[in-house]
N, C-alpha and C positions, 0 to 999 in steps of 0.2 A: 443290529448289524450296522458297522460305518457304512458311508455313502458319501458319496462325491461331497456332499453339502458338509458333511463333517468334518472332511480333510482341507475343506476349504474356508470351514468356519476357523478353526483349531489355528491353519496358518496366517490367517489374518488377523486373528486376535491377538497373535504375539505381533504380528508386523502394527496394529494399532497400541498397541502400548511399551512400544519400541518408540515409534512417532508422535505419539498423540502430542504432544506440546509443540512440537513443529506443524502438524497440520492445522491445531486450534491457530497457531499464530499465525501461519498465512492467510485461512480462513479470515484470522480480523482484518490483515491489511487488506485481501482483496476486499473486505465488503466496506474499509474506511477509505481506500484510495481506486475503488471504480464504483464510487456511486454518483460522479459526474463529475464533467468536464473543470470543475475547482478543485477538485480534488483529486485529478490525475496532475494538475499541472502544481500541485502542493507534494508529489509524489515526487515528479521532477526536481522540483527544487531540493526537496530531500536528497533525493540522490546525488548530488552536486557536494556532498559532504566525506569528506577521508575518511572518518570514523563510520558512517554506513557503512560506505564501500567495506573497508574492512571487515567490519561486522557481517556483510550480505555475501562477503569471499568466504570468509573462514566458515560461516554455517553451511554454507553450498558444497567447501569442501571436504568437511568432516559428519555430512549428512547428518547432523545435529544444529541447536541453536546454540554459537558462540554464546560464551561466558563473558560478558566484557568488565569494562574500568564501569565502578557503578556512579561516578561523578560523571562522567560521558556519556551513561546508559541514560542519568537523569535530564544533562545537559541536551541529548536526543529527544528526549521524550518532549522538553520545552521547545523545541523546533519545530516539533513535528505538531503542536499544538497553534505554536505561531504562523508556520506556513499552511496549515489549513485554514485559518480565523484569515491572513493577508490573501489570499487566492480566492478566498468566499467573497470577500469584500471587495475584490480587484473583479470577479466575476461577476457580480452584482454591480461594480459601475461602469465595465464595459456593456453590459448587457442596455442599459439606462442609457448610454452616451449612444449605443445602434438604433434604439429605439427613438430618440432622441432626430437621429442623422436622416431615418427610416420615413418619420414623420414630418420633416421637413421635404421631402420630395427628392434626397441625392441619392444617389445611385450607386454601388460600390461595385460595381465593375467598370475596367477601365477602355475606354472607346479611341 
């Protein structure tokens, strides 16, 4: 006999393999751009770029992942590896430079 579970397995199997390549990929960027504060701010600078944007419109509006230019898929891919390597390293020496301010006795609120 079907059962609730069936009619609801049956419609979600087609809606995941409708999407599965769009959920797998959000799935990475959420767990590569919020697994901390360098790499939400490597997210932003990302998105500061035409070719994203583009990119993050046209999948958003055709509920698929755009197909893009694969010279600018590649040249993205190199961003997205430089702006997280500069924001690691940018987050790592303001971190040093607080620590730094911390240990000297200053205070960063302002009186």
């Amino acid at each position: 006999m079907i059962n609730r579970y069936d009619l609801k397995r049956e419609y979600l199997r087609k809606w995941d393999d409708k999407y599965f390549t769009t959920f797998k990929f959000l799935d990475v960027l959420q767990k590569t751009f919020y697994s901390n504060n360098a790499a939400r701010e490597a997210l932003v600078e990302l998105c500061g770029d035409e070719y994203v944007q583009r990119m993050t419109f046209d999948s958003y509006l055709y509920k698929k992942l755009a197909s893009g230019n694969r010279w600018e898929d590649a040249k993205m891919a190199i961003n997205t590896i430089s702006s997280l390597v500069r924001c690691n390293i940018m987050g790592r020496k303001w971190k040093h430079l607080l620590k730094k301010i911390l240990s000297h006795g200053y205070s960063l609120s302002t009186q």
